[in-house]
C-alpha positions in Angstrom: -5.6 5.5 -17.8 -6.1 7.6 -14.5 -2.9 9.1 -12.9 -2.8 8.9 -9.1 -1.1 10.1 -6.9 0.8 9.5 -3.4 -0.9 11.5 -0.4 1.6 13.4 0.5 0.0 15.2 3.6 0.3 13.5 6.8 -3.5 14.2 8.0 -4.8 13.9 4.7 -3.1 10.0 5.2 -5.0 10.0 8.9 -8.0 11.1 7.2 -8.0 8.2 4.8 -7.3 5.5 7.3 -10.2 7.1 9.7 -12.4 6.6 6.3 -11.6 3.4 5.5 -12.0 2.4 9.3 -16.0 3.2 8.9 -16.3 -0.2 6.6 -14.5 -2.3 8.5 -11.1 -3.3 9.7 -10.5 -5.2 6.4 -10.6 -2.2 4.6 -8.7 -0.3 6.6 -5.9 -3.2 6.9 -5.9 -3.5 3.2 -5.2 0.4 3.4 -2.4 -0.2 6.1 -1.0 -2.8 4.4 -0.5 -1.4 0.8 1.6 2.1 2.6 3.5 0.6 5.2 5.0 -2.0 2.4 4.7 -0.9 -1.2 3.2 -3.8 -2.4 1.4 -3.6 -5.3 -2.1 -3.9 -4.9 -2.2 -8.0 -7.2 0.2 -9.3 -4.5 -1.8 -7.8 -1.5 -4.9 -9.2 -2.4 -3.7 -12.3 -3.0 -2.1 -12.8 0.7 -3.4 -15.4 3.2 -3.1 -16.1 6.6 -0.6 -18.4 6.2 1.6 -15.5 4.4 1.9 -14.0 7.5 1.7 -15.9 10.6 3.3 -19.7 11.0 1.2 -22.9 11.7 1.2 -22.2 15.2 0.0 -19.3 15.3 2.6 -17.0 15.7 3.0 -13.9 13.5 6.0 -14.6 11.0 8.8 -11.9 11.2 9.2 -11.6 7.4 6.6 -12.2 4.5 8.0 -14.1 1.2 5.6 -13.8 -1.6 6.4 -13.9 -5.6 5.3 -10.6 -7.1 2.8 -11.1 -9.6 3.8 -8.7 -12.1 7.8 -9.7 -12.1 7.6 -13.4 -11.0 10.4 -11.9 -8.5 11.0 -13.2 -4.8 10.1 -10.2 -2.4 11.2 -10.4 1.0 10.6 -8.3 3.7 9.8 -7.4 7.2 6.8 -6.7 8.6 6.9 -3.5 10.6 5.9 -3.1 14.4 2.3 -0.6 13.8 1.8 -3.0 11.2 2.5 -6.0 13.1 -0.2 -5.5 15.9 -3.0 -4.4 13.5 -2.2 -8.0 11.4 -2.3 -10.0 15.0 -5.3 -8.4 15.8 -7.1 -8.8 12.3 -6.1 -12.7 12.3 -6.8 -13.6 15.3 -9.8 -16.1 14.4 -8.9 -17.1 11.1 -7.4 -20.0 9.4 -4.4 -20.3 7.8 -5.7 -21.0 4.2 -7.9 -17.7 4.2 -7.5 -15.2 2.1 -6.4 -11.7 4.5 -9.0 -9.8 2.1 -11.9 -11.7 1.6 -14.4 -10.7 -0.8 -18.2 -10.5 0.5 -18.8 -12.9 -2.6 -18.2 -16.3 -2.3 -16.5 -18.5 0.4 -13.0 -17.5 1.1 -11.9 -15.7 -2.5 -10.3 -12.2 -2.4 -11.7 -8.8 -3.3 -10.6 -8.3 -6.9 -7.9 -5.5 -7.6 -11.6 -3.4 -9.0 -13.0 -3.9 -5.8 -10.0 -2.4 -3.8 -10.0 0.7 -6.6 -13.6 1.1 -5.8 -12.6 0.8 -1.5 -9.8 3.4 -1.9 -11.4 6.0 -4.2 -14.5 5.9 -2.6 -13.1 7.0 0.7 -10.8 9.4 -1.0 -13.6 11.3 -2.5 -15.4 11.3 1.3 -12.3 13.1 2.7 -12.0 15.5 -0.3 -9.0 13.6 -2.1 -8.8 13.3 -6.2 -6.5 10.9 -8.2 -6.6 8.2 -5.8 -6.5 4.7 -7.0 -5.0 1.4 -5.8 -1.1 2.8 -6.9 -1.8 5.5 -4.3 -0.6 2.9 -1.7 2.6 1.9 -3.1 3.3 5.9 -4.4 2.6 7.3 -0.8 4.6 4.2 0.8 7.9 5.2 -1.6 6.9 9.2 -1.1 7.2 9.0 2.7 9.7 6.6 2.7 12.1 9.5 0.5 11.1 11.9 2.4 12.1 10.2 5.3 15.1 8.6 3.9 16.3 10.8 1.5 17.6 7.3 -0.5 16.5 6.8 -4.1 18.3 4.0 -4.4 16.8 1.6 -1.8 13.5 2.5 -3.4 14.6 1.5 -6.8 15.5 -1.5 -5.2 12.4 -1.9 -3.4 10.6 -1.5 -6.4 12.3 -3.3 -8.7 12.9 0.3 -11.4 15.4 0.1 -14.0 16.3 3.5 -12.5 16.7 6.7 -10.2 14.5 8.9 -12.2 12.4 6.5 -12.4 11.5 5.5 -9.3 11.7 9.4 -8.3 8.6 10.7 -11.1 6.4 7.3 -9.8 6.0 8.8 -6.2 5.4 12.3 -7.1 8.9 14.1 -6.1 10.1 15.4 -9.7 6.6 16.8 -10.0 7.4 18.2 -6.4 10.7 20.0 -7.7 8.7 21.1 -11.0 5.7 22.5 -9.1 8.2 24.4 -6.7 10.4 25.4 -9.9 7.3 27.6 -11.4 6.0 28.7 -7.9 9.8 30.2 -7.5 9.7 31.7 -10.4 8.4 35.5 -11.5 9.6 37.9 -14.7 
């Protein structure tokens, strides 16, 4: 099993959404999607229309979906930058279709392989290793501690057993280790 990681540099993170922007919004929104909310990448491409905009065509404030992995009710808002990319994106669709439809087939989603593919691919192009579909949800909970500076809503978010946890899955106690030998001379 590959280890990713989060992309921790803020033009690096520009980089990749410029990438992905080349193959289309979808891809791009997939991209946008997975960093701004730390899903993981099952329940993403899973979502439909319906998921996040009401019968009538206005764009729901909060997106309820059952995680995959944990059979869990998530809950959570979707955030402004976010918010006018997904109004744009579904403008013409229908509320049964799928937001990441797969080239293959009549409204069924790109498979989990075919987002790895999507997201390495354009990692490569812009000089980026270890990047896989958990780069999404690991730069999401990177940025959001560095921002923050609160493990603990992150453990939450992510539904870890605990701190230290949740703290080596985005990156941050390889961080401290990587500064602890840089620091350090006899």
């Amino acid at each position: 099993m590959n280890v990713v990681q989060p992309i921790r540099d803020k033009n690096k993170l520009e980089e990749m959404k410029e990438e992905l922007k080349k193959n289309g919004t979808r891809d791009y929104l997939l991209f946008l999607l997975g960093i701004n909310t730390g899903l993981r990448i099952s329940d993403i491409v899973k979502l439909q229309v319906k998921d996040v905009k009401d019968p009538s065509g206005a764009m729901k404030e909060y997106v309820t979906i059952i995680e995959k992995k944990t059979n869990k009710t998530k809950k959570f808002p979707i955030c402004n930058g976010l918010l006018a990319e997904l109004t744009k994106y579904t403008n013409n669709m229908e509320q049964e279709q799928y937001l990441f439809q797969s080239q293959k087939g009549t409204n069924k989603p790109i498979t989990t392989v075919q987002a790895y593919r999507i997201l390495n691919k354009a990692g490569a192009n812009i000089g980026l290793e270890e990047i896989g579909t958990h780069t999404m949800r690991k730069t999401f909970g990177y940025h959001h501690y560095q921002q923050n500076k609160d493990v603990a809503i992150l453990q939450e978010i992510f539904n870890h057993s605990a701190p230290s946890i949740t703290l080596r899955y985005i990156g941050i106690n390889q961080d401290n280790i990587d500064m602890a030998y840089k620091n350090f001379s006899l």
